[in-house]
C-alpha positions as CSV (number, residue, x, y, z in Angstrom):
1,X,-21.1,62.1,4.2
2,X,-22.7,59.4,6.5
3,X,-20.2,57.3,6.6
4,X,-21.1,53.0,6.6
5,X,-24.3,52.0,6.5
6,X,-26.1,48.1,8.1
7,X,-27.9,46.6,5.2
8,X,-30.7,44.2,5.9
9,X,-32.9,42.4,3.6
10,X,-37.0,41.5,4.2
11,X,-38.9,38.7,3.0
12,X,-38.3,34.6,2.8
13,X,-35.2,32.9,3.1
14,X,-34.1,32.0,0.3
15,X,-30.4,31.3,1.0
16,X,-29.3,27.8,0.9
17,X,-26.9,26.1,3.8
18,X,-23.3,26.4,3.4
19,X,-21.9,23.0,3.0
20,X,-18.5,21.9,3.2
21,X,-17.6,18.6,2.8
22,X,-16.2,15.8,0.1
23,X,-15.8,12.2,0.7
24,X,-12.2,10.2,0.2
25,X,-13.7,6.8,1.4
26,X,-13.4,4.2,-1.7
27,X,-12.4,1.3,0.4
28,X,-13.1,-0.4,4.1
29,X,-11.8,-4.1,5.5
30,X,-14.4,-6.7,6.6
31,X,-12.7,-6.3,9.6
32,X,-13.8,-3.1,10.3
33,X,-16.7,-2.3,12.2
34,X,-16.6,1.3,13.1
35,X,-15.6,4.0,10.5
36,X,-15.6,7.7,11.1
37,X,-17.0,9.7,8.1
38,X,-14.8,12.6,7.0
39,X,-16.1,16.2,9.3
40,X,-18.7,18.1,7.5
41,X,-18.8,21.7,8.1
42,X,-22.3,23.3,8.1
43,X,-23.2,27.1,8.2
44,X,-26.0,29.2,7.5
45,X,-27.1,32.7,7.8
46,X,-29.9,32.2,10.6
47,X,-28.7,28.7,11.7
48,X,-29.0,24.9,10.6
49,X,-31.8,22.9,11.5
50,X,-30.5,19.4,11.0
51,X,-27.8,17.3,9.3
52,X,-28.8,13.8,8.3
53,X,-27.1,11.0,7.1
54,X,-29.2,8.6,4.7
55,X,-26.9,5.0,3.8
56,X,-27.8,1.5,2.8
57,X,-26.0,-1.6,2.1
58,X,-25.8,-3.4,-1.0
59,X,-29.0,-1.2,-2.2
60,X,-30.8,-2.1,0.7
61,X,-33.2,-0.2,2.3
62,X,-32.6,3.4,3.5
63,X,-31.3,4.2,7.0
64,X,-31.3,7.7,8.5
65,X,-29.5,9.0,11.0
66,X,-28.5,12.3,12.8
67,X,-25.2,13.7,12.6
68,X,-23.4,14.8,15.8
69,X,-22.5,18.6,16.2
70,X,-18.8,18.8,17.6
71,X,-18.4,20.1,21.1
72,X,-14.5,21.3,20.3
73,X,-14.8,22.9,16.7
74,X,-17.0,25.4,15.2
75,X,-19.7,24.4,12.9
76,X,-18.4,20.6,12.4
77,X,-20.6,17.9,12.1
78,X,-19.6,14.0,12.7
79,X,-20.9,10.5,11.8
80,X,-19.5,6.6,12.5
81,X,-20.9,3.9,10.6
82,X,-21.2,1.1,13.2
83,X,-21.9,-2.6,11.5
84,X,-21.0,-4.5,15.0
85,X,-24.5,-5.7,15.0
86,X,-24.7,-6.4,11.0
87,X,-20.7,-7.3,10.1
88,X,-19.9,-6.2,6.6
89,X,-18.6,-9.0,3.8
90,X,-16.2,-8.6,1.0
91,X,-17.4,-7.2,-2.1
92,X,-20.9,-5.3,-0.2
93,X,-21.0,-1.6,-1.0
94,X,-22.5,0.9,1.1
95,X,-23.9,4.2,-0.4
96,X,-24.8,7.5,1.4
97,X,-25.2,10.8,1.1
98,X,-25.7,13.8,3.9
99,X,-28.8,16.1,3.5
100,X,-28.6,19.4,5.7
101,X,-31.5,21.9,6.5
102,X,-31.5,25.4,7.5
103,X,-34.2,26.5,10.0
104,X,-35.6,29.2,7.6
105,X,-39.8,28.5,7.0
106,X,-38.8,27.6,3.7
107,X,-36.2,24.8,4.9
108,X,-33.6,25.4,2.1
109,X,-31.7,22.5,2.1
110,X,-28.4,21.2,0.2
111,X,-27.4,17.6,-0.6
112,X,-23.8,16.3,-0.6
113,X,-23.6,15.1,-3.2
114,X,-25.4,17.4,-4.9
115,X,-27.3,14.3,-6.8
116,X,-26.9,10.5,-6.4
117,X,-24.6,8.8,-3.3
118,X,-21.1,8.4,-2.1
119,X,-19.8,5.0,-2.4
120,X,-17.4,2.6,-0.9
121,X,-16.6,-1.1,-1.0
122,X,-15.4,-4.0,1.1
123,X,-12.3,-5.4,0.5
124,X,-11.3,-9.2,0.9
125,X,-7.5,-10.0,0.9
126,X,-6.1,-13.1,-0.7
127,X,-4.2,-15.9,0.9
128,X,-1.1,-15.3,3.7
129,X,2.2,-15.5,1.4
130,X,5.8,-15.4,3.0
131,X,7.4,-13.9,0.3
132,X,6.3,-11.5,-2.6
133,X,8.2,-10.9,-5.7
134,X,7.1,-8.8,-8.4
135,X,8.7,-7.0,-11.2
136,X,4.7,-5.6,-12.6
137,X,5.3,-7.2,-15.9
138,X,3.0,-9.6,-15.6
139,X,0.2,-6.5,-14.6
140,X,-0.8,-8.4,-11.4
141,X,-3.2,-6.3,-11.4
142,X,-5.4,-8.8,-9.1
143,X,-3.1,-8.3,-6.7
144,X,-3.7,-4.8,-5.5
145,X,-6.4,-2.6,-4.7
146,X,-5.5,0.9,-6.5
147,X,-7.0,4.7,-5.6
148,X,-4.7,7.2,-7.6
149,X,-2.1,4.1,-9.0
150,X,-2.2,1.9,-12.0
151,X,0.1,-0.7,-13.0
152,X,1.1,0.0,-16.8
153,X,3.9,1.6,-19.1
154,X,3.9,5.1,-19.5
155,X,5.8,6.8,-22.2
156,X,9.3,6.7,-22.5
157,X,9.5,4.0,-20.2
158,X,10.4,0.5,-21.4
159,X,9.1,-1.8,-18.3
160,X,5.9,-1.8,-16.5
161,X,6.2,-1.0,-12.6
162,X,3.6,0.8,-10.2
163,X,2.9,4.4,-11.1
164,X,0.7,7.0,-9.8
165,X,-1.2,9.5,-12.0
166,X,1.6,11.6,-13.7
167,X,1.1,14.3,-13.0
168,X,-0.7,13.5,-9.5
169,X,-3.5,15.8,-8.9
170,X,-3.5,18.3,-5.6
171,X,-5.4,17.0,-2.5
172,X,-9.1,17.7,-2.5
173,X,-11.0,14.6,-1.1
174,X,-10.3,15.1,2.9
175,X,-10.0,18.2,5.3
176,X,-6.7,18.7,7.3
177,X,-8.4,19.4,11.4
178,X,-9.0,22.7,12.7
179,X,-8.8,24.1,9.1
180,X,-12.9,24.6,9.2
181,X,-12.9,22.5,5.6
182,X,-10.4,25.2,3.9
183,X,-7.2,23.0,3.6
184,X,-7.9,19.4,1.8
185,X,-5.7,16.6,1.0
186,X,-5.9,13.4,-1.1
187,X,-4.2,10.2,0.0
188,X,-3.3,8.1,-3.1
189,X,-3.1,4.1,-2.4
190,X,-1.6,1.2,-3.9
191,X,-2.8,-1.4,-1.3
192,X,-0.9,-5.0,-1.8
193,X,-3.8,-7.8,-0.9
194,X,-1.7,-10.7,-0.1
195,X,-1.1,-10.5,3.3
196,X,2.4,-11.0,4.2
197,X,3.9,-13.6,7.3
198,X,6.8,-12.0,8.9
199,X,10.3,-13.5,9.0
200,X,11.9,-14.1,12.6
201,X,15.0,-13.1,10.8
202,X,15.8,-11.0,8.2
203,X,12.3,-8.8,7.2
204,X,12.6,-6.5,4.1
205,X,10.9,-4.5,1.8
206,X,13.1,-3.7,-1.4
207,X,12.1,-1.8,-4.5
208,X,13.6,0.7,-6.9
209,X,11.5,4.1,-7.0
210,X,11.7,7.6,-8.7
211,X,9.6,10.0,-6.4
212,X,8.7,13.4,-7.8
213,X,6.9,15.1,-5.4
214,X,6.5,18.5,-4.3
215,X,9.5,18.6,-0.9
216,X,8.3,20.9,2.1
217,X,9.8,23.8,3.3
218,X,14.0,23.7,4.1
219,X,14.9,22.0,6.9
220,X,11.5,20.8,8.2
221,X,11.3,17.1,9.7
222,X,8.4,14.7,8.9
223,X,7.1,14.6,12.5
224,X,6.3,16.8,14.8
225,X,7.2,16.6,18.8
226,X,4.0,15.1,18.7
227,X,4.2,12.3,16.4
228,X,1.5,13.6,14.3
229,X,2.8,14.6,11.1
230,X,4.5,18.0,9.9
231,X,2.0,20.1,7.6
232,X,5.0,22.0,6.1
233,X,6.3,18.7,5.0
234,X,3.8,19.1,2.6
235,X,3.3,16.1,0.0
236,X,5.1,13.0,0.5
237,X,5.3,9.1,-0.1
238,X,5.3,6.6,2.1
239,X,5.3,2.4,3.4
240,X,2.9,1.3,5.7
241,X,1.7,-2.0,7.2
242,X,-1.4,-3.3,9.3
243,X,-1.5,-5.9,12.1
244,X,-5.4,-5.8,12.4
245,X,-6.4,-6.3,8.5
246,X,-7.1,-2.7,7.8
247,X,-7.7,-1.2,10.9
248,X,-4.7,0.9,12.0
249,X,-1.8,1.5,10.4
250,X,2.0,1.6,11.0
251,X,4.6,3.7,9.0
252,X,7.3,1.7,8.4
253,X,9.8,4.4,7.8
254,X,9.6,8.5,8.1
255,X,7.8,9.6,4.8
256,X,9.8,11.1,2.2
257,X,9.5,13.8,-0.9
258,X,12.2,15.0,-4.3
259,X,14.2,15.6,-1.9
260,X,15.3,11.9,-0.3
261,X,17.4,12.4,-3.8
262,X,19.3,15.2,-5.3
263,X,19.1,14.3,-8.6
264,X,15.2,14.0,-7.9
265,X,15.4,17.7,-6.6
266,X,16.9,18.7,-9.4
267,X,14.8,17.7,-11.9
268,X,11.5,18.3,-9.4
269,X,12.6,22.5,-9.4
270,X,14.0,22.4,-13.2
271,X,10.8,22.8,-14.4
272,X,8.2,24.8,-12.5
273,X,5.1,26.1,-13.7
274,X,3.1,29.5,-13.0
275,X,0.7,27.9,-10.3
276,X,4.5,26.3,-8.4
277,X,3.7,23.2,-10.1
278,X,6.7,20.8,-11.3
279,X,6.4,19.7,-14.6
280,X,9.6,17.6,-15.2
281,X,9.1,14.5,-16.1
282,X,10.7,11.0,-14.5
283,X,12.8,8.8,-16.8
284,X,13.9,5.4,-16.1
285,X,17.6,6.3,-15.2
286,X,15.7,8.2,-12.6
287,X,15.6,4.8,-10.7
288,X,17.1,4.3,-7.2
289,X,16.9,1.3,-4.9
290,X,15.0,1.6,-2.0
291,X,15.1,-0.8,1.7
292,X,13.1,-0.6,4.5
293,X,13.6,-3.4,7.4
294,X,9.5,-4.1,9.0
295,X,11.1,-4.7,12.2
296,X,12.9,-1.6,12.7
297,X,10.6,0.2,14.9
298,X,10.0,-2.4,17.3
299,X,6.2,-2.6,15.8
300,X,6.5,-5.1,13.8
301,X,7.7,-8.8,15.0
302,X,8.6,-12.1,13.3
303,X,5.2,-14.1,13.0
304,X,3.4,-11.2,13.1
305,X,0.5,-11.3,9.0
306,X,1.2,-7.4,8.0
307,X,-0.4,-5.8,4.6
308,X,1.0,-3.6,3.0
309,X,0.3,-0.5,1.1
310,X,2.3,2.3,-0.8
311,X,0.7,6.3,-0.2
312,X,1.4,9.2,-2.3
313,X,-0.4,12.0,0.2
314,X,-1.4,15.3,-1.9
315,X,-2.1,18.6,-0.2
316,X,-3.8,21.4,-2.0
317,X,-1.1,23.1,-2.7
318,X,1.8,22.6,-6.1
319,X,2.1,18.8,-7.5
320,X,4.7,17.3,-9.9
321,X,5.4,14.1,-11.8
322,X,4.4,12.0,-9.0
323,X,5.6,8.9,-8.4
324,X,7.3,5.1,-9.2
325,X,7.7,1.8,-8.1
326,X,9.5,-1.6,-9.6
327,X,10.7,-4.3,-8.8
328,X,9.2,-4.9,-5.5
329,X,10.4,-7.9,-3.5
330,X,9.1,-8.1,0.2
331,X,11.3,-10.9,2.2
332,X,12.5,-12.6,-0.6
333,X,16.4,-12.6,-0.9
334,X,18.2,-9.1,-1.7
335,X,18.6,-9.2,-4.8
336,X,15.9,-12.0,-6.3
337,X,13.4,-10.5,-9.3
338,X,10.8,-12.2,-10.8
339,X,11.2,-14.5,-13.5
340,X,10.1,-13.0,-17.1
341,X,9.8,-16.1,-19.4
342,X,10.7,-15.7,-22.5
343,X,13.0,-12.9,-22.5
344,X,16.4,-12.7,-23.3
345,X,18.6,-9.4,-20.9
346,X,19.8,-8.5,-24.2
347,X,21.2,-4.9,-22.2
348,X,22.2,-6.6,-18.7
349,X,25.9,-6.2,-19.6
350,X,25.7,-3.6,-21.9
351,X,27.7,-0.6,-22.0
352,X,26.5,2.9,-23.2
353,X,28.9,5.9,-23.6
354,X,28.0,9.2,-24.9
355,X,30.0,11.8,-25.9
356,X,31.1,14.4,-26.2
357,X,29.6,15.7,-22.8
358,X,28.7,18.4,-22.5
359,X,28.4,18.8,-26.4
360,X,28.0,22.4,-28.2
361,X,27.4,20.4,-31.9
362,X,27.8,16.9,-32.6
363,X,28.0,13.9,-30.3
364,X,28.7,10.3,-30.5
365,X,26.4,7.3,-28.8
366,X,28.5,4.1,-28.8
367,X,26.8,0.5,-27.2
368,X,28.3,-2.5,-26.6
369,X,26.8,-5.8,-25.5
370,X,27.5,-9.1,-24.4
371,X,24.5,-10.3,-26.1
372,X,23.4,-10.0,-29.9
373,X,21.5,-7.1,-30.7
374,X,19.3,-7.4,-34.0
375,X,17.6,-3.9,-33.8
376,X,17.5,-1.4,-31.3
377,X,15.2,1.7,-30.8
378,X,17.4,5.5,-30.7
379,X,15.2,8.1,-28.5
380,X,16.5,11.6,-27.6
381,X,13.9,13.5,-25.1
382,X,14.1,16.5,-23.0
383,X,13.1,16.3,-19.1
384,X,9.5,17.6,-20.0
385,X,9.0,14.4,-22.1
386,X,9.1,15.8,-25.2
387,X,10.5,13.3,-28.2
388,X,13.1,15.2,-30.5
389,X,14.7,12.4,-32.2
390,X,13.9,8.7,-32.7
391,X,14.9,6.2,-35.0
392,X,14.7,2.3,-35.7
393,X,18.0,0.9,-36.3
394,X,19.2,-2.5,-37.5
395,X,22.1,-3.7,-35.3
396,X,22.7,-7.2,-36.0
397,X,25.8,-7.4,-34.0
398,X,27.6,-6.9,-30.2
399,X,28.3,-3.1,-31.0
400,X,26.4,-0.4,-32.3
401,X,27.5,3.7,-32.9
402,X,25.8,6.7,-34.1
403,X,26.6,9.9,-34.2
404,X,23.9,12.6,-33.7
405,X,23.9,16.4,-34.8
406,X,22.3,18.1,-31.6
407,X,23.1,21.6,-33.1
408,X,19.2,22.0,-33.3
409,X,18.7,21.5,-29.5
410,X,18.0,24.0,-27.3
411,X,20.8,24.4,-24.6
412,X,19.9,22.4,-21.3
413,X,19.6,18.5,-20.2
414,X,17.9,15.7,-22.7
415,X,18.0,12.1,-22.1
416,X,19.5,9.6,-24.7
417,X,17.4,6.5,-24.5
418,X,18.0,3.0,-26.1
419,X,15.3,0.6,-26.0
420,X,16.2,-3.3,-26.9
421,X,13.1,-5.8,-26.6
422,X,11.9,-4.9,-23.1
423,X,15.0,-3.3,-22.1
424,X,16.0,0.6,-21.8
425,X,19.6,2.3,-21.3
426,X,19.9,5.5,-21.0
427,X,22.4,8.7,-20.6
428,X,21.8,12.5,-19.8
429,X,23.4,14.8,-22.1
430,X,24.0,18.5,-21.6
431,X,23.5,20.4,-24.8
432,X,25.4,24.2,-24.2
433,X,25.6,26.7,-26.4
C-alpha cells in the first residue's frame, strides 16, 4: 500500500480558460456616460494570458480593449464603457463580447458569448407628466421599458395590469460580490418612461399588487447596518426613482417579499415543490392596495423630475408565482382610476355570498347587483390554477344563484370566480372532508 499518489500529465495544453461570466445589461440612459460591465472571473490551469473586450456602436467598427485584473478579489476581471468623448443617443445599440486567452503555446481561448455579441440599447424617456394614471387596460405598452414584465391578462384574471413572468425564473444574469461568480441574481424591471414632476405637497405612488415571492429567512430585515442590502432577505420587490435620468437610483421604500401579507404567505408555502419552489398561483382577490409617499426619505423634494421603475430581484435560489401590479396612479388624487370608455361596472356594487363555508357536499353561490346582468361567466379553480368547473350562464336580471355539488373536490382551498364583461368577483371556499 503506497498510499496517494501526484498525477501529472505531458504534452500540449489543451485545456481551455475557465470563464465565468453572463451579462444582465439590456438597457443604458443617454445620460449615462460611464457603465461598469458585470466582473468576469477568469482561471486557468497555468495562468491567463489576456482578457479583451471587443464593442462597437450601432455596428460600427470594432474597438478593443484590455480588461483590468482586480487588485481586491481573486481572479476578477473589470471593464467601464466610457462614451464622455462620443455621448450615446436614444435608440444606438452597442454590442460586445469578452475574448480571454490562456498563456499555454497553443493559446486556448474561450469567447463569452460563446458565439455572436451581448447587446444593449439606449433608452429615451417621453415628455415630463405631473400626474400618471393607469389602470393597463389600454396596454400602454409605449409607456414602459419591460425586462422580465409584460403588460397582458393572464389566466383566470379578468383585467389587464403589470405582471412579471409567472412563474419568475431564479437569478442567473449577475454575480452577488465576493462570491467568485458562484451566487447570481436577476433583477426584473418595469421601467415607467414618462418622467414624473414632483408635487410640493402631497407626492404618492398608489397601486394594488399581489406579490408571490420567495420571503427570506424569519426575522431578517431588508438592510444591513450597512445600508447595503440583506442577502438572506433573499428575493424581493421593490419602488425606485432617479433624480439623474438613469444614473443612480433611490429606493423609495424597504423592499418587500410574500410575506408584507399573510394571506400572500399562505398561499406562497401552500404549495411547494421538490426543488423549494412555490407553485401557488395568484388570483385577483389576491389584490391589496399599496402607498408609498416619494418624499418620505428626505431624497426626494417637490420640483424635483423622478422616473420611476418597479424590480422583482431573483436570487438563484427557490421562485414562486411572481408578481402584480394595477391600477397604478402616481400623484393623482387617492382614489382616481383611469377612465375605461365604454364599459359599464356591472359588479362595482355587487354582492357575492357563498355558502355553505366550509362545505363537506353541496354549496350555494348567490349574486346580487345593482346593475343588470345579462350573462355571467361561473369558474371554480384550485390555488394551482387548475379549472374544475366553468359554465356560461344567462342572467338577465339584478340576482343570480347556483348551487354547486363540490363532493368531487378534493379537500383544501379553491377559488369561486365570476366574471361579468371585464369584471371578476370572487370568494375562497374550503372544501373538507
Amino acid at each position: 500500500n503506497f498510499g496517494s499518489f501526484y498525477q501529472f500529465t505531458i504534452g500540449a495544453d489543451t485545456v481551455k480558460p475557465k470563464v465565468v461570466y453572463s451579462n444582465p445589461l439590456k438597457y443604458v440612459f443617454a445620460s449615462q456616460t460611464s457603465i461598469t460591465l458585470p466582473t468576469l472571473y477568469a482561471t486557468d490551469n497555468i495562468g491567463i494570458a489576456s482578457a479583451t473586450i471587443e464593442y462597437a456602436v450601432n455596428n460600427g467598427s470594432i474597438v478593443s480593449k484590455p480588461l483590468v485584473l482586480s487588485t481586491v478579489e481573486a481572479n476578477a476581471y473589470n471593464y467601464t464603457f466610457d462614451f464622455g468623448n462620443s455621448p450615446l443617443k436614444s435608440g444606438d445599440v452597442i454590442k460586445y463580447r469578452i475574448i480571454v486567452i490562456d498563456k499555454a503555446k497553443n493559446k486556448n481561448t474561450v469567447n463569452s458569448p460563446s458565439t455572436g455579441f451581448y447587446e444593449f440599447k439606449v433608452l429615451d424617456f417621453l415628455d415630463p407628466v405631473n400626474e400618471y394614471v393607469t389602470s393597463f387596460d389600454r396596454y400602454p405598452s409605449n409607456d414602459f421599458y419591460l425586462k422580465g414584465f409584460s403588460i397582458t391578462k393572464p389566466t383566470f384574471f379578468n383585467t389587464v395590469g403589470l405582471h412579471s413572468e409567472h412563474p419568475y425564473k431564479d437569478g442567473s444574469e449577475d454575480t452577488e460580490p465576493g462570491t467568485n461568480g458562484t451566487d447570481k441574481f436577476t433583477n426584473n424591471d418595469a421601467l415607467l418612461l414618462r418622467p414624473i414632476t414632483v408635487r410640493s405637497d402631497t407626492a404618492k405612488i398608489y397601486f394594488d399588487q399581489i406579490s408571490l415571492v420567495e420571503p427570506g429567512e424569519d426575522g431578517e430585515s431588508f438592510y444591513n447596518p450597512d445600508g447595503t442590502i440583506n442577502r438572506y432577505f433573499y428575493d424581493y420587490v421593490i419602488v425606485q426613482a432617479s433624480k439623474d435620468l438613469g444614473k443612480t437610483w433611490i429606493d423609495l421604500t424597504e423592499g418587500w417579499d410574500a410575506r408584507k401579507d399573510a394571506n400572500w404567505l399562505k398561499t406562497y408555502n401552500s404549495s411547494i415543490d421538490k426543488l423549494g419552489n412555490s407553485t401557488a398561483i395568484g388570483s385577483f382577490d389576491m389584490f391589496k392596495s399599496m402607498e408609498i409617499d416619494l418624499k418620505q426619505n428626505g431624497l426626494i423634494k417637490g420640483g424635483d423630475k423622478i422616473v420611476v421603475r418597479f424590480r422583482l430581484h431573483a436570487d438563484a435560489g427557490a421562485n414562486g408565482w411572481g408578481w402584480a401590479i394595477d391600477n397604478l396612479n402616481i400623484q393623482g388624487p387617492k382614489g382616481k382610476k383611469e377612465l375605461i370608455l365604454g364599459v359599464e361596472k356591472k359588479l362595482e356594487n355587487s354582492a357575492l355570498n357563498v355558502f355553505p363555508n366550509p362545505s363537506k357536499g353541496k354549496v350555494k353561490v348567490q349574486l346580487t347587483s345593482s346593475s343588470e346582468i345579462k350573462t355571467l361567466q361561473l369558474n371554480v379553480i384550485d390555488l394551482q390554477g387548475k379549472v374544475h368547473f366553468t359554465d356560461q350562464i344567462q342572467v338577465n336580471g339584478l340576482s343570480f344563484e347556483r348551487e354547486l355539488d363540490v363532493n368531487q373536490l378534493e379537500s383544501g382551498t379553491y377559488i369561486i370566480s365570476l366574471l361579468v364583461e371585464n369584471q371578476q368577483i370572487t370568494r375562497k371556499l374550503m372544501v373538507i372532508k
